[in-house]
Structure formats: C-alpha cells, structure tokens
C-alpha angles and dihedrals in degrees: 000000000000113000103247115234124231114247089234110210125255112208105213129193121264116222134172086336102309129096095242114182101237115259105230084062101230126134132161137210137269126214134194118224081275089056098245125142108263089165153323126258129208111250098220126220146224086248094050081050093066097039079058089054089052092046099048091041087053086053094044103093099038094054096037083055095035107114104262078231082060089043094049089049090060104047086048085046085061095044091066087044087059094047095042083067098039091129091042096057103036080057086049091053100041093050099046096024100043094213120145117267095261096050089051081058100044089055103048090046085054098045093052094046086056093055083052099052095048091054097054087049096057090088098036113044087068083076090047108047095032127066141187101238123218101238129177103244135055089285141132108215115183124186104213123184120234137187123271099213137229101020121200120208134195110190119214118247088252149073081013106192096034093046087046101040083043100058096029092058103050091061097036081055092058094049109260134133119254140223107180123189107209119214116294096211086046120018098150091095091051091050098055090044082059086068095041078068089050095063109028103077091273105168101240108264084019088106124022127183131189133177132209142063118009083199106046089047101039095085103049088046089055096037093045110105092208095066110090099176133025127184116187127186121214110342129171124252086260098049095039089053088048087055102050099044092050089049101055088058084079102010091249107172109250119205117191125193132183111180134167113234086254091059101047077068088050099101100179085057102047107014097058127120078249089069084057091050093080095061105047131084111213118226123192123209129216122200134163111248101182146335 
C-alpha cells in the first residue's frame, strides 16, 4: 500500500476580488507549533502592491456611495461568515500561533464580535463624529464626514485575526477601500478571512489582502500617491520613520497603534466611533436658513 501525501495548501493573494499567484513567485512556508508544513504563503511584491492599489482605486467610488445600511449588511454578512468557521480558524490560530484551544476561541469570538459592532456603527458614527455648528449669520453649517480614500493596513503579528479584522473593519465601515498587509509571523488567519470576503457580498477591489514581507512593502505603501490613508499596528522605530517620511511626500494620513494583546479585546478602546475618526475628512456645509 503506497503512503498518501497531504495536499498541502497554497495561500494564495487576494486581489480585486479574485485569488492571483503573486507575480514575483515567492512563497514561504507555514508551520504548525511541531514544526511541521501546514502550507505555503505568497511572498507579495512591490508590483502586487500596486495591482492592489488599482484594484482598490476601480472599487472606490462604488463603496464610498454605497448606503452605510449597505455597508453595515456586509460587514454582518462577514460576521456569519466568520461564525459559520468558528471550528476552521481557531484551528488556524492554535496551530501557527501556538496558543492554547480556548484562546483560539477567545480570539475568533472577539473578532467576530468586532465585525458586529462596526456594522452596527456605519450608520451611527455620522452623529458622532458630525456636528451643526453655531455660526453668526442666518445660516445653516453642517460638518459632514467623508471618506479618506484608499486606506493601507499593516496588521500586527498578533494577534493576527483580531489586529487584522480590527483595523480592516473601521475603514471598510467609512467607507474607504482597503490594502491590508496580513502578519507576517501568521498570516494564515488573515488568508482564510480573505475568503470570508469572497463569499460575504464583498464588492470586487473593495478588500484586498496580501501576504509577505512588512519591510519589503512598507516603503512603496508610504511612498504610493494613491493611498490616501495608512494605519499600521506595532512597528518598530525603523519601519515607523520609513512610513512617515514616505507619507509627507504626499501628505497621506498616517495612524499608529501600539496595543498589548489585552488591549486589541478591548472594545471601548479600539472599537469606538473615534477608530473611525481616522478615516474620515470632514466637510462642512454651508446653507441659507432665512433673510
């Protein structure tokens, strides 16, 4: 009888809505807490980066019009998704992230919990975050919050789904584009929620998600002028100085977070209309109210 050989997986990029090889050919492999190949990842590219950007430019103007009740549906949407493979990433967690089985859970529950509560911020946050001013004059003068744009992410190593699904969700919930760079320790989380986007209703560019190298991709993110926005968790004092150099040579907003693993399920603290703030431009209104 011949020993059968695992189809080991090949993660693959995921790229205006479709699961493209990248095109430098690289990939790396994944091990479980024995050391042993559970799959390979895709090592993205400087190139890939900028098919993202296309990708995610193509999508702009349909998501940023897109109702917020629209918007809400499809993060919820995800949300399910996410439920729906409860048992699939907690495996995912526990192998590459060597955790014990009730912190995997802990981490997915949370992460889909996250997903809930920014959807059911799209069509709230608008009242948080924009005012009616008080102006001298017979005038009505609205602040109105607006999408960004094209948003870059950088997830942190870990937790690797919460830290994604936490700064993917805030800008997806104003109404921006995403790149997201998934961990590079762990990025098998952040591929299979790829797939959650696949099948959740996801407009095609809306999400993109690329695997690989923070370092080798920090610089063209920073340097791109099609990204509008980046937000970047724990990086080191080299790679924050890369970004923001690279940013002021076209005035790209630049969010930093460094938070303790106790902190990313600390939904008061990152889940808040003020995590949306970031992503938002704020556009005041001015109308006549009387003579």
């Amino acid at each position: 009888m011949t020993t059968r050989l695992d189809v080991v997986k090949t993660c693959k990029l995921f790229i205006g809505g479709a699961f493209p090889r990248t095109e430098s050919g690289r990939s790396m492999p994944l091990h479980d807490t024995k050391d042993r190949v559970i799959a390979h990842a895709c090592v993205a590219s400087r190139k890939d980066m900028r098919n993202a950007v296309e990708a995610a430019r193509k999508a702009a103007s349909g998501w940023e019009n897109a109702t917020a009740y629209l918007r809400g549906q499809i993060l919820y949407r995800m949300a399910e998704m996410l439920e729906g493979r409860r048992e699939e990433f907690t495996m995912a967690i526990r192998n590459t992230g060597g955790v014990t089985p009730a912190k995997a859970r802990r981490e997915v529950e949370a992460s889909i919990d996250r997903l809930v509560r920014f959807a059911g911020w799209s069509d709230k946050y608008q009242q948080v975050l924009g005012c009616q001013n008080p102006v001298a004059g017979p005038f009505y003068n609205f602040t109105v919050p607006q999408p960004t744009g094209i948003t870059a992410v950088f997830a942190p190593d870990t937790p690797s789904l919460l830290g994604l699904v936490t700064l993917l969700a805030a800008p997806l919930c104003a109404g921006c584009t995403v790149i997201a760079v998934a961990s590079e320790s762990q990025p098998l989380p952040g591929v299979l929620l790829s797939e959650i986007c696949a099948t959740s209703d996801v407009p095609p560019g809306v999400v993109n998600l690329l695997t690989g190298q923070r370092a080798e991709l920090l610089e063209p993110v920073a340097r791109h002028r099609e990204i509008d926005a980046v937000v970047a968790a724990n990086l080191t004092a080299g790679q924050r100085t890369t970004l923001q150099e690279g940013a002021a040579d076209n005035l790209k907003r630049v969010h930093l977070v460094k938070h303790t693993e106790a902190q990313w399920e600390d939904d008061d603290l990152v889940a808040s209309p003020w995590n949306i703030e970031p992503f938002v431009e704020s556009k005041t209104i001015w109308h006549p109210s009387s003579t």
